[in-house]
C-alpha positions in Angstrom: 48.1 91.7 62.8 50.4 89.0 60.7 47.2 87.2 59.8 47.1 88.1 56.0 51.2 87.7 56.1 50.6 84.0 57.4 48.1 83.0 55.3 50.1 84.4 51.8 53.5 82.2 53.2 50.9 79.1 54.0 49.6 79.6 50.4 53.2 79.6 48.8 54.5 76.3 50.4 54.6 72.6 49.7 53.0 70.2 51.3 56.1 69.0 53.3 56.4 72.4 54.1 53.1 72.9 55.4 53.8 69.4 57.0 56.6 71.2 59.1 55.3 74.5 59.7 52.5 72.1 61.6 54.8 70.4 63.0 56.2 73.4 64.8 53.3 74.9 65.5 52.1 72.0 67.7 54.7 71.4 69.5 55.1 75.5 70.0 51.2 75.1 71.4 52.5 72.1 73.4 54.9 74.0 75.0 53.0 77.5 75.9 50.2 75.5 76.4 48.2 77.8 74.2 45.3 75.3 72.0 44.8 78.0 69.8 48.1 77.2 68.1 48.5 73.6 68.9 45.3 73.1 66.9 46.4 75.4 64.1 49.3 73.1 63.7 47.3 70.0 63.9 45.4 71.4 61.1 48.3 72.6 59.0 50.1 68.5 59.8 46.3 67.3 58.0 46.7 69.7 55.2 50.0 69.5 54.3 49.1 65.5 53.9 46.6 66.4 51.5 48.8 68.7 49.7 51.7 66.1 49.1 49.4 63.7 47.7 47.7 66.3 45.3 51.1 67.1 44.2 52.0 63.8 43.9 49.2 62.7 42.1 49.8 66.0 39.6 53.3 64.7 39.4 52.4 61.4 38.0 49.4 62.9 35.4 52.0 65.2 34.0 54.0 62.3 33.6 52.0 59.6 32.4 
């Protein structure tokens, strides 16, 4: 399967990027009306929240 392959690209990107890839996902789960993958992107929208405001907040103690 592309499970391990998914997981090492999820690993590598941004939050926005995560942000996106959720975005897709959903609406792709919207649209086959699979919940498998609609929820995966739900949770990959929630992560990708957290991860912007890690890296912000990493951003602004390198900074600072």
């Amino acid at each position: 399967t592309n499970e391990p392959e998914n997981e090492h690209l999820r690993d590598g990107l941004s939050g926005l990027g995560q942000k996106i890839l959720g975005e897709i996902e959903t609406i792709g789960g919207i649209l086959t009306a699979d919940p498998i993958t609609q929820a995966e992107g739900e949770f990959n929208l929630e992560v990708g929240e957290l991860r912007e405001e890690i890296e912000e907040d990493l951003e602004e103690g390198e900074n600072s």
